[in-house]
Every structure is written in structure tokens, then in C-alpha cells.
C-alpha positions as CSV (number, residue, x, y, z in Angstrom):
1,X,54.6,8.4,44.6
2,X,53.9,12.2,43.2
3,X,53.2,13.3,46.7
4,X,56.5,12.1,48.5
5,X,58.2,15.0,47.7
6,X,55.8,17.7,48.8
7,X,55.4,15.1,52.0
8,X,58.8,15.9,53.3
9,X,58.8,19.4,52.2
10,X,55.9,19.5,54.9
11,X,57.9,17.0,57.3
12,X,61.2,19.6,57.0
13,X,59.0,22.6,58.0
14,X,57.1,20.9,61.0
15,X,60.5,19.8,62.3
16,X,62.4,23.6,61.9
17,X,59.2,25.4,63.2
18,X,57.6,22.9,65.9
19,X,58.4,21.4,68.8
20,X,57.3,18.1,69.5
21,X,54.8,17.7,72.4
22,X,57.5,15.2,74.7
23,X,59.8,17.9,73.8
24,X,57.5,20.2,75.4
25,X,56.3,18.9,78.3
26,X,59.9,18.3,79.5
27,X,60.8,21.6,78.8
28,X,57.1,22.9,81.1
29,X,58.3,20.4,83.5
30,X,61.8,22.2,83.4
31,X,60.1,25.9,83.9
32,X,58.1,24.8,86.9
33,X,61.3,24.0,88.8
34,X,63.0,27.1,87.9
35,X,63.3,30.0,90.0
36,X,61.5,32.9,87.4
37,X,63.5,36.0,88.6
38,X,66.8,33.8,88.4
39,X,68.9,34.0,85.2
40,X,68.5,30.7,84.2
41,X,64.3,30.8,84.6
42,X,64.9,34.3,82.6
43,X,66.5,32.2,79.8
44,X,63.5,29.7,79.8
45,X,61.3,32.6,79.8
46,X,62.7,33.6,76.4
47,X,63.0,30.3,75.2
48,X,59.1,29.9,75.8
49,X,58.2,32.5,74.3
50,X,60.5,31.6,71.4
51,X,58.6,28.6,71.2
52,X,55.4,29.7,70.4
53,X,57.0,32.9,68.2
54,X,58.4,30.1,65.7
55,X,55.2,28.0,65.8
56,X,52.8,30.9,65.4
57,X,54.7,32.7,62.3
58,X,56.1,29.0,60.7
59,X,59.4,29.9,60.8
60,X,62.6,28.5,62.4
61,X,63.1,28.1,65.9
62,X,66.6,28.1,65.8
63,X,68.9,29.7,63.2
64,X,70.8,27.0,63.1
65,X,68.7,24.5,61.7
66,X,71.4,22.1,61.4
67,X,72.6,18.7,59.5
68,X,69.1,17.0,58.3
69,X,69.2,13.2,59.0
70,X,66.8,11.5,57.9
71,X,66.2,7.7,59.1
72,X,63.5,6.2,56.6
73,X,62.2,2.4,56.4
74,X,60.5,1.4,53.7
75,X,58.7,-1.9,52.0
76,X,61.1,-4.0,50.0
77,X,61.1,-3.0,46.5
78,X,60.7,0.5,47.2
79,X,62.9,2.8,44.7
80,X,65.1,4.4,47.4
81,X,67.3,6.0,44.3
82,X,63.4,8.3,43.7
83,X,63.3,8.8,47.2
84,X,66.9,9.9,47.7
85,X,66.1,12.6,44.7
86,X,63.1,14.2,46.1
87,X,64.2,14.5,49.8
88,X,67.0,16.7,48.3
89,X,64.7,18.5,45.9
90,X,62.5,19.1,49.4
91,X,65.4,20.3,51.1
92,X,66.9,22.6,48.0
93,X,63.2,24.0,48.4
94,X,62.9,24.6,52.0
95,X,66.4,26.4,51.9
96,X,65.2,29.0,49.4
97,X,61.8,29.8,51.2
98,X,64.2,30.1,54.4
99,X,62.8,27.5,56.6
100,X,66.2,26.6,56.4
101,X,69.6,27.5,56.7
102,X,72.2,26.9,54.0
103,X,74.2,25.0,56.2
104,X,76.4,22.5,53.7
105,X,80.2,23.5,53.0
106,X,82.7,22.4,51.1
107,X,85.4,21.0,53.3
108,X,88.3,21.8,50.8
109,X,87.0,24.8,49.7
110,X,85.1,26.4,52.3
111,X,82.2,27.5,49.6
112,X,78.6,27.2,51.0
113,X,76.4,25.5,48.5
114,X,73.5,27.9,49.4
115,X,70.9,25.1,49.1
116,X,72.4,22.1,51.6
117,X,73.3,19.9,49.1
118,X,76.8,18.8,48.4
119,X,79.0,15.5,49.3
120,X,76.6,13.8,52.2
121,X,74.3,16.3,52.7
122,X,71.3,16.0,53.6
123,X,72.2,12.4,56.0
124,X,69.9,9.7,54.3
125,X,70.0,6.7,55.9
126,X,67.3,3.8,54.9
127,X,66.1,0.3,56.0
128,X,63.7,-1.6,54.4
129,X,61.3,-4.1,56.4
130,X,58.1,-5.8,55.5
131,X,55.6,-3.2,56.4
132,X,53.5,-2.1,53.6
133,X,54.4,1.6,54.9
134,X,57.1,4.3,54.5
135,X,58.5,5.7,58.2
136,X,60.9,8.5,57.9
137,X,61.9,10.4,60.6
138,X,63.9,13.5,60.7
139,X,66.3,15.6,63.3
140,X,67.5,18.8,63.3
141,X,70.6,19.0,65.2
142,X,73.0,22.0,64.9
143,X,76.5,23.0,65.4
144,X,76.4,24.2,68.8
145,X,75.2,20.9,69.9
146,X,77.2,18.5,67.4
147,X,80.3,20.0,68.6
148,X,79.6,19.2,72.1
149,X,78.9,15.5,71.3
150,X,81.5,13.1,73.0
151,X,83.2,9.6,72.8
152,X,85.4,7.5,75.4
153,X,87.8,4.7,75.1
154,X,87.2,2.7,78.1
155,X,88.7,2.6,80.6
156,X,89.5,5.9,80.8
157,X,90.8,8.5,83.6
158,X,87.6,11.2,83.7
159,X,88.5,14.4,85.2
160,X,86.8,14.5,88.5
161,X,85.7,11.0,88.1
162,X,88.7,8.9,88.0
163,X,88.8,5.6,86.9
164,X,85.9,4.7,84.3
165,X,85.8,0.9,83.7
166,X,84.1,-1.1,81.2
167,X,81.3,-1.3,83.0
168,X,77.9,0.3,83.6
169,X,79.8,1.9,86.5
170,X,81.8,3.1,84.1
171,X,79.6,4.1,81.3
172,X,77.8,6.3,84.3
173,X,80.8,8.0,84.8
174,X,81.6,8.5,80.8
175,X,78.1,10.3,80.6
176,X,78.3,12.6,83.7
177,X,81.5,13.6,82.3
178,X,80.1,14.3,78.6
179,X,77.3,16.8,80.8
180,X,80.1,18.7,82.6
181,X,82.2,19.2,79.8
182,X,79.2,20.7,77.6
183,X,78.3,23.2,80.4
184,X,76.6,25.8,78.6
185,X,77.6,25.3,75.3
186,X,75.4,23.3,73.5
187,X,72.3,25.2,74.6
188,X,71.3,23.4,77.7
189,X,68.7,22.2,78.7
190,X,69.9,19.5,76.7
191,X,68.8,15.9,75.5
192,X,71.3,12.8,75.3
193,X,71.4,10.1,73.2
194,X,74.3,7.3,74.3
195,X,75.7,4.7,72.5
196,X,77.6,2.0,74.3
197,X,80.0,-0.6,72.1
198,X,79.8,-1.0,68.6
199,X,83.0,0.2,66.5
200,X,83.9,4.5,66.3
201,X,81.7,4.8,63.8
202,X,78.4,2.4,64.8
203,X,78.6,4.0,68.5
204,X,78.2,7.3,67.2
205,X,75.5,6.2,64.7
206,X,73.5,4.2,67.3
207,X,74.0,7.1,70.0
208,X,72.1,9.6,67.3
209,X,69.6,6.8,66.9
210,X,68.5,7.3,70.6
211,X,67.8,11.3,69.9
212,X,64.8,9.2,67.6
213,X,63.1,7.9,71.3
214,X,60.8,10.5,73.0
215,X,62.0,11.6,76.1
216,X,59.3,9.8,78.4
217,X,59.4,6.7,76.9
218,X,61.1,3.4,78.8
219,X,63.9,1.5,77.4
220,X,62.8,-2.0,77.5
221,X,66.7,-2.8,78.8
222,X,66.1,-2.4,83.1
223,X,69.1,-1.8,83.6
224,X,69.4,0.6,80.6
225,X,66.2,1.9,82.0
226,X,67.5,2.7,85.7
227,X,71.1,4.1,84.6
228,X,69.2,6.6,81.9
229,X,66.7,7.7,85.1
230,X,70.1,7.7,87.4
231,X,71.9,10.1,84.7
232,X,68.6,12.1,84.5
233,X,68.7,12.5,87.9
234,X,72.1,13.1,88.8
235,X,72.8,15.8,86.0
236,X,70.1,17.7,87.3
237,X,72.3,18.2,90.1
238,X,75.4,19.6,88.9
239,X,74.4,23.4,89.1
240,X,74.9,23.7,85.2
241,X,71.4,24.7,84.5
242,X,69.9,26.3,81.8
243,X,72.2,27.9,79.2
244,X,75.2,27.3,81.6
245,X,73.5,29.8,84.0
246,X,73.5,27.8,86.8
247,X,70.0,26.3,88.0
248,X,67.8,23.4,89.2
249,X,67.7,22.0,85.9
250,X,70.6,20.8,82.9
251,X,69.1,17.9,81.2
252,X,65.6,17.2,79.8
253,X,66.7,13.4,78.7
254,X,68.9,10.4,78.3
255,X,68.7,8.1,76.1
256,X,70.8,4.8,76.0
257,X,71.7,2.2,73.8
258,X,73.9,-0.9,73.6
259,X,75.7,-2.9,70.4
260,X,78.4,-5.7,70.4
261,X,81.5,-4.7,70.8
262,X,85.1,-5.7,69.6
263,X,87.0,-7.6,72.5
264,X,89.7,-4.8,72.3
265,X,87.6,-2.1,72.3
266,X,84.6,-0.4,74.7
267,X,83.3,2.9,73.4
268,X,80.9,5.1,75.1
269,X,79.4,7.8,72.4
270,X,77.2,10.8,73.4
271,X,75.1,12.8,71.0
272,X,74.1,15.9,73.0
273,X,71.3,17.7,71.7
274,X,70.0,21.0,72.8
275,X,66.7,22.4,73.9
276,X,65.3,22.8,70.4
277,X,65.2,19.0,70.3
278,X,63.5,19.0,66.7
279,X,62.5,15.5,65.6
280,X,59.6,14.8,64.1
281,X,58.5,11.4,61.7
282,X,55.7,11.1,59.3
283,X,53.6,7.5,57.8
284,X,53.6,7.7,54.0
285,X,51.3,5.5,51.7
286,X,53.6,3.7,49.6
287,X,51.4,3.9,46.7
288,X,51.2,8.1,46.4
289,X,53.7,9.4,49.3
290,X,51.0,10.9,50.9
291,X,50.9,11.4,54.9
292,X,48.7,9.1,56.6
293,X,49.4,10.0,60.1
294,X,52.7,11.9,62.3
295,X,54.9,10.7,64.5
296,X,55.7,12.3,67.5
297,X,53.0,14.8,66.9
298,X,49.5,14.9,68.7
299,X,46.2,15.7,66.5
300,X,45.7,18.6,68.6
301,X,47.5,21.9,68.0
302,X,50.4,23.0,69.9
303,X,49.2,24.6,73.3
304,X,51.1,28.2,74.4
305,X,54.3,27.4,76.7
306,X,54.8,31.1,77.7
307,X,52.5,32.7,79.9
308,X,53.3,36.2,78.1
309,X,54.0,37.3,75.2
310,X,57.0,38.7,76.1
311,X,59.6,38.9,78.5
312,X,58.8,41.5,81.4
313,X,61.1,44.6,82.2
314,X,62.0,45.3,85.5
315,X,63.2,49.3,85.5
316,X,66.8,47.7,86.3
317,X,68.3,47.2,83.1
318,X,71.0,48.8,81.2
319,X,69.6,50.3,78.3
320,X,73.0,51.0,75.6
321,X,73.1,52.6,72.2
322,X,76.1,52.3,70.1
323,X,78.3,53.2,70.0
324,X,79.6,52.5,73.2
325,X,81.9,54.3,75.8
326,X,84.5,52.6,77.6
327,X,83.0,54.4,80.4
328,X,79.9,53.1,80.4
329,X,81.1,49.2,79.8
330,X,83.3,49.8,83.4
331,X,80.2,50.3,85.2
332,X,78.8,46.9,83.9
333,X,79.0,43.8,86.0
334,X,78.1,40.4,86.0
335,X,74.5,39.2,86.4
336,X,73.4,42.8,84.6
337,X,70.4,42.5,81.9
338,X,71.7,45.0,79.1
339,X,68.8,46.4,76.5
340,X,71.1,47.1,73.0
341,X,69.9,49.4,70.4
342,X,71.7,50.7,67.4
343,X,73.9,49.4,64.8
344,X,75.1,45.5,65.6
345,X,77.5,43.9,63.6
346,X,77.0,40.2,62.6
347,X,80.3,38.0,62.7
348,X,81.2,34.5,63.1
349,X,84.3,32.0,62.2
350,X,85.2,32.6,58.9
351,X,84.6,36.7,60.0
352,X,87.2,36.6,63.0
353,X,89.5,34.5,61.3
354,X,89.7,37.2,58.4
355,X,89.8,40.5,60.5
356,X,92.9,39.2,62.5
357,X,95.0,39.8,59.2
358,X,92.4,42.5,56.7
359,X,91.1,45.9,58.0
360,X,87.3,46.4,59.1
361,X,84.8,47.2,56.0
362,X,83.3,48.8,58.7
363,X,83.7,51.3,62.0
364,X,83.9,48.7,64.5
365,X,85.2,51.1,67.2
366,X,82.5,51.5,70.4
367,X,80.5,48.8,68.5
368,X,79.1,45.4,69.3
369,X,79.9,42.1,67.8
370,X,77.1,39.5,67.5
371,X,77.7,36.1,67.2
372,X,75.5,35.3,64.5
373,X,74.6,33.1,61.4
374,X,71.3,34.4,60.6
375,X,68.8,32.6,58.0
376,X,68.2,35.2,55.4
377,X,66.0,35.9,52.2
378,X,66.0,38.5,50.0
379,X,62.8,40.1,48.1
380,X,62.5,43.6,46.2
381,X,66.1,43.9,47.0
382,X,66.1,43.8,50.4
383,X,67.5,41.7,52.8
384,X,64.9,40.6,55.6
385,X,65.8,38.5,58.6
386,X,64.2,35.2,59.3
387,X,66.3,33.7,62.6
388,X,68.8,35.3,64.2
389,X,69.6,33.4,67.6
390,X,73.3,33.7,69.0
391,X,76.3,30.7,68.2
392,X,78.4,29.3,70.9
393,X,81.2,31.8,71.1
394,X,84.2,29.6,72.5
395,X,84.9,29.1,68.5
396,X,86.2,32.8,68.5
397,X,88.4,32.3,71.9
398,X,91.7,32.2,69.7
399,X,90.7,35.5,67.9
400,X,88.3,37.5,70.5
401,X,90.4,39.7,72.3
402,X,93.2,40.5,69.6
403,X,89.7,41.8,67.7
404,X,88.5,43.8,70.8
405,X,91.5,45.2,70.9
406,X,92.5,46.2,67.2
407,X,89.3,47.5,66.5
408,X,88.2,48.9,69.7
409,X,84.9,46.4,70.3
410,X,82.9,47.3,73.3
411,X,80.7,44.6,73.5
412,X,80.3,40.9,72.0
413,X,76.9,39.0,72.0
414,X,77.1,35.4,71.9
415,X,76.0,31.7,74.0
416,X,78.3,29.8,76.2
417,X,80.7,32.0,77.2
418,X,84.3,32.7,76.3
419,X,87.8,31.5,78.2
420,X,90.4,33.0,79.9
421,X,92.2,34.8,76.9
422,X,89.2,36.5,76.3
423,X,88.3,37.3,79.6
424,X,92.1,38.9,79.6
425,X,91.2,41.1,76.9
426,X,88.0,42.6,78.6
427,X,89.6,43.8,81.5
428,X,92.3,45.3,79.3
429,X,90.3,46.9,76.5
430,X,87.1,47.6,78.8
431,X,84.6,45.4,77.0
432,X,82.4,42.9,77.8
433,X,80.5,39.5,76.6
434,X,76.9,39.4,76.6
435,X,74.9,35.9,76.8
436,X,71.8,35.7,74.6
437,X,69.4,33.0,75.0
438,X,71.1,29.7,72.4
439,X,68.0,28.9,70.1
440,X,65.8,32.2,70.6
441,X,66.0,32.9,67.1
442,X,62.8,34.4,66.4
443,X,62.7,36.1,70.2
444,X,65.9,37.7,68.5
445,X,64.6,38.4,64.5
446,X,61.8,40.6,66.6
447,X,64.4,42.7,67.8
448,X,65.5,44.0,64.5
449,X,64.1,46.9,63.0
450,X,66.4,46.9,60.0
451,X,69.3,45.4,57.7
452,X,71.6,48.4,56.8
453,X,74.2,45.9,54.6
454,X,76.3,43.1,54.1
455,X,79.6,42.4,53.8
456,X,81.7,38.8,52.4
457,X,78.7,37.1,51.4
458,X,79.9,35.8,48.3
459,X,82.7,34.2,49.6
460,X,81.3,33.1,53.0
461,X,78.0,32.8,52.5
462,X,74.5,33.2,54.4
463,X,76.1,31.9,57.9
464,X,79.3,33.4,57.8
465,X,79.1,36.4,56.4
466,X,79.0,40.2,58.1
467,X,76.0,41.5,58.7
468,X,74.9,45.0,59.8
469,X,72.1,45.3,61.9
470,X,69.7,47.8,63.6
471,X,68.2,46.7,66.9
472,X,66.2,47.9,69.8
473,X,66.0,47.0,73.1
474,X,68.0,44.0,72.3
475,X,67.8,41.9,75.8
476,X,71.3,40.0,77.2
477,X,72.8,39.3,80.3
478,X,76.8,40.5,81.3
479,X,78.5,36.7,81.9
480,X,81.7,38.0,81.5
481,X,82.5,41.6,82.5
482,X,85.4,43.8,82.0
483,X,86.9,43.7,85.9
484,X,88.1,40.2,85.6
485,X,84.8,38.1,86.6
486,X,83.3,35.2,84.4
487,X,80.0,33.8,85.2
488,X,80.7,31.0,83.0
489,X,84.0,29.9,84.8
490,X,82.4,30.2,88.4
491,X,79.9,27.7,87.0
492,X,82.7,25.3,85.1
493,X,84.2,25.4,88.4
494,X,81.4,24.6,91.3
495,X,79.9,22.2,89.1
496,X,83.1,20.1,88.9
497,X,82.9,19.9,92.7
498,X,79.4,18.5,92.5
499,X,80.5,15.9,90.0
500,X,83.3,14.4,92.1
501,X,80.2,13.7,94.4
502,X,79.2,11.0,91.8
503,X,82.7,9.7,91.5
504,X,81.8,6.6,93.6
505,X,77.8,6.1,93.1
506,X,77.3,2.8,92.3
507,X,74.5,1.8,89.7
């Protein structure tokens, strides 16, 4: 099979670059019920546009391009030990050319690999059946969204919900709950996949398994089938909207599956995925490896989703430079569109946990935090940018405003939102949190003019180390402003008064 390998190095960079077309229509479906001149059709806007950036230039949609699982069947016989060693030698490649991120860590250590290899990385996963055929699919599912995946013990007490038997009743009510609870986090307008029974482990595995089913396909199950177009339905409802913004629209799919289960034990497991749902699945010849038709994937090419190339500006926004005056952050307010230019400062995890107890190798005073792990390459001996979208920011809630404060931080840029400690520290410092678009990676790369250094990559690595960045008219709106207000908890908090409203609905 010499062209297995150079198969999946095409499969990897159709998946990181390329929506699939069910992924897509959902989403158009989503933008036509959107108000445009709200913020949540704003953020679908950018995420169109996005969209067609990452399919038009080949590069990633998202900059966090996640834990590659791969789900392969192949013909009995086949030498899965061959396979195993070119789908990492695909990925090690991929990795360098920066179609993906280096995204595997050491758990003891902390040490980044740099190529997303190490100890169960990249997920392989095969099944061999008596086709005369290779199938593998592959997902791209990052951080952001992992995190916000979700498993119940029934019965269980569900805030808002009550009681959740074991029963579809209460496996409705165990999958409402998992939307709430994900808000804006996981970069809605999300996707689920749902396990029900099984063991902890096979839940979990069979609820990623439903992320492999297009979106407008029909379990064969009816009443699998109604409960996934009930949860559709109902979620859609909530308020959560896009990005947590608040909206007509939080879910694109739901997908649900059922196993056996252990007498004792009745889990519910939900794999939330975001809007950059990448999945994608190639047909090999088992003879040379070569692609003999896609999955997923029609013949034609990908139509345009946004209407414009880019997003339009209304005179009304806040155009800042830093650095930044405490004066000028007082006279920001929630629901304000803020254009940054100047010098941006790249930091994530490992960064906030290490300037809580070391000094700044840089002037953070009046300056902006971004959170950030960007894909980046370097050639001639310069660093270039190839994805730089925002990571969900309630990670730094136990560091955020001790930061703000030591260093005098006007301004940090992140998804999702940030809690009440942080929120705290705005008021008192006079800063504020600005919500990019989760998943606009290349909407964001085309921002930035230049990369003036970098700081702790050695012993972070790509992700997690600080970058210094020049942007222009760098587009985000204030969720979280420094008089007290929160976009994000106003939404937490109407939308768990819509969900009591499904406390009782009977499937």
C-alpha cells in the first residue's frame, strides 16, 4: 500500500481546512434564522467568512485543531501495525507544514512533542470486516469542546431539571443539562454526540462515535430518532445562541446512541463538539492505499457561505491602540464592537500560571492579553502565523484578575467569558474582556501585520508559549466590562429559566 500514507496526509488536510457540506448547510440554515445586526448573527458573520478564508488558502480553520481520532475498518488480514506507522508519519508531516497544531503533551512532564506524537496520540482505533475496502474516518475535535463534554450517573438531581430517571425522560433531561452547562464555551453553535449505557469508558467511546453521523441523517432507532429531533428542538430554545451571545440558534445537531448496560449502572455521555465540526472519511484500495472515493464530501467544490468578504463596519466602533488608558477602558460597555491595533500579547495556561509567581519578560502595563495558542511555522527566520482564533478563557479564571492587576492589563481577548472573580477584578483595575469569534482562526491570522517575538517556547511549546503580536483593526465585542456587568452571566442566568421550562416535557 505505497499510497496509504500520502492518502491520509490528504485526509488530515481536507479535515483541518474543510468543512463538510452537512456541516455547512446546518450552519446556512443557522445564519438564516439569525438576526444579522445582532451579536450572535455578527459572530456567524465572522465565522462565514472564516469558512471560506480556511478553504480558499488550505489552511486551518481553527487553531486548535485538536486530538486526531481516527476510526478505520479494514479487510481481514490487513497489516494494521503498517497502517498504524504511516498515519503517524502523516500526522508528524502535517504538524511541520502547519496544517496542524502540535497539540500532544506529556502528562508528567508538561513537554509538547512538537509533532503530536507521544503515549496515545494520534487516537487509532480499527475494526476489520469483510469488505474488500479500507474506511477511515477522522475528527478534529479540540480542547474548547472536549472540555465541555459531559457524563451522568442516573438518576441524578440536574440543576433546574430535578430528578433525571433512568429513562428516556431522563436521558432528555441529562442532555438539556450538558447544553446549558456548555453555554458559550465550547464554541456554539455546537454538535452532540450521546451515548446512553455501556460502562464509563464505552459510553464515552460510543458518544464520540455519533460525532461520525452527518447531522441530517435519521437514526434508524424511532424513538432515538424523535428524542434527537426533541433535543434539537428544544436547545434551540434556551437563548444560548451562538458563541454564548444569546440568539435563536445553540445547536446544529444531536446525535444518540444506545449500548447494554450494567444492572447497577445507567450512564448518559455527551461529546459536545463545536461549530468547526471537522469530520471527514476517505475509501482506500486495499491493494495501493489509494483514495477511491470521500466520505462526507460532495464531488463538487465547496460553495461560498459568506455573502462578503468581510465583515462590514458600522462608524460605531471603538477603534483602541495600545497601550491603553484606564480612561478610555471606563468608557467601554457591554455590547461595544472594539477595533485593536498595536502590540498584543499571546498567553494561555501554562503563561498565567507562571506570571502569578515570575515577573513579565515584557511591558504588560496598558496592554492586552490574547487568549491564544496559535499554529506557527518558521522560514528565513521568521516566525509567520498560520491560525490564531481565541481559547475559552474560564481556564485563566483562577489567575485573571491577580494578572490584571500586577501588571496593569487593560484588556484580555478571549471566547466564553470569564466568572465572577474576574469580573471583580475589572471593575477594580479598570479593564475589560473582549469576546472573539471561538474558531475564526484565519478571520484572526488576517489581522496580524507582524510577529515582533517570542517568549517560553522551549519550555511551553507552540500553544503555550508568549507571543508578541502586531494587529490592526482587530474586531471584538466588550462581554464583560469594567462597571460590574457580564454578558455572559446574564445569559448563564435567563437561560436557566428557560430550561426549568423543559423540566416536565415528556418524550
Amino acid at each position: 500500500m505505497k499510497q496509504f500514507k500520502e492518502s491520509i496526509y490528504k485526509l488530515v488536510i481536507e479535515t483541518s481546512t474543510n468543512l463538510p457540506p452537512d456541516v455547512r448547510r446546518a450552519l446556512a440554515r443557522t445564519m438564516e434564522k439569525e438576526n444579522p445586526t445582532t451579536q450572535a448573527g455578527l459572530a456567524l458573520q465572522t465565522i462565514a467568512v472564516n469558512v471560506d478564508m480556511a478553504c480558499e488558502t488550505v489552511a486551518p480553520i481553527c487553531q486548535d485543531t485538536g486530538m486526531p481520532t481516527f476510526e478505520i475498518h479494514c479487510p481481514v488480514g490487513a497489516n494494521q501495525i503498517v497502517m498504524k506507522q504511516a498515519i503517524r508519519e502523516a500526522i508528524a508531516e502535517a504538524t511541520k507544514n502547519g496544517k496542524l497544531r502540535p497539540n500532544s503533551v506529556d502528562s508528567l512532564t508538561g513537554k509538547n512533542s512538537g509533532n503530536n506524537l507521544g503515549e496515545g496520540t494520534p487516537v487509532i482505533h480499527f475494526e476489520q470486516w469483510e469488505k474488500d475496502e479500507i474506511d477511515v474516518r477522522l475528527v478534529l475535535k479540540g480542547g474548547g469542546c472536549e472540555n465541555k463534554n459531559i457524563q451522568y450517573s442516573l438518576p441524578a438531581e440536574l440543576p433546574n431539571l430535578g430528578r433525571a430517571d433512568r429513562s428516556l425522560e431522563g436521558v432528555r433531561k441529562a442532555i438539556m443539562h450538558a447544553v446549558w452547562q456548555a453555554q458559550g464555551h465550547g464554541c456554539s453553535v455546537g454538535a452532540l454526540g450521546v451515548g446512553i449505557g455501556g460502562d464509563r469508558t464505552t459510553s464515552y467511546a460510543l458518544a464520540k462515535q455519533q460525532l461520525f453521523r452527518t447531522l441530517d441523517d435519521i437514526n434508524p432507532n424511532a424513538e432515538l430518532a424523535t428524542l434527537e429531533a426533541k433535543i434539537l428542538e428544544d436547545a434551540n430554545k434556551l437563548g444560548i445562541g451562538t458563541m454564548g451571545f444569546g440568539g435563536e440558534s445553540t445547536l446544529i445537531g444531536c446525535k444518540i446512541g444506545a449500548n447494554n448496560r450494567l444492572p447497577a449502572s445507567f450512564f448518559v455521555s455527551v461529546a459536545y463538539d463545536c461549530w468547526a465540526f471537522r469530520r471527514l472519511g476517505i475509501v482506500l484500495d486495499p491493494a495501493t492505499g489509494a483514495i477511491k472515493h470521500w466520505l462526507y464530501k460532495d464531488e463538487t467544490p465547496s460553495v461560498k457561505m459568506a455573502k462578503t468578504s468581510g465583515l462590514p463596519v458600522t462608524g460605531r466602533e471603538v477603534r483602541l491602540t495600545t497601550p491603553i488608558s484606564e480612561a478610555q477602558i471606563r468608557q467601554l460597555k457591554v455590547g461595544d464592537v472594539v477595533l485593536l491595533n498595536g502590540l498584543l500579547h499571546m498567553g494561555r495556561d501554562m503563561i498565567h500560571h507562571h506570571l502569578m509567581t515570575h515577573d513579565s519578560p515584557v511591558d504588560l502595563n496598558g496592554g492586552v492579553i490574547y487568549h491564544c495558542g496559535p499554529v506557527a511555522l518558521k522560514k528565513d527566520g521568521k516566525w509567520t502565523i498560520g491560525a490564531a482564533g481565541p481559547t475559552t478563557s474560564s481556564r485563566e479564571e483562577p489567575y485573571q484578575a491577580d494578572i490584571i492587576k500586577k501588571f496593569g492589563v487593560r484588556a484580555v481577548v478571549g471566547k466564553g467569558g470569564m466568572g465572577a472573580k474576574t469580573l471583580a477584578g475589572l471593575k477594580e483595575s479598570g479593564a475589560v474582556y473582549l469576546n472573539a469569534i471561538g474558531g475564526a482562526a484565519q478571520f484572526y491570522t488576517k489581522c496580524i501585520t507582524d510577529v515582533q517575538g517570542v517568549d517560553f517556547l522551549e519550555e511551553f511549546g507552540v500553544p503555550e508559549a508568549m507571543w508578541h503580536i502586531v494587529v490592526k483593526d482587530f474586531p471584538a465585542i466588550v462581554t464583560m466590562d469594567s462597571h460590574g456587568n457580564s454578558l455572559h452571566a446574564d445569559v448563564e442566568k435567563a437561560s436557566a429559566q428557560e430550561l426549568k421550562k423543559f423540566a416536565e416535557v415528556t418524550v
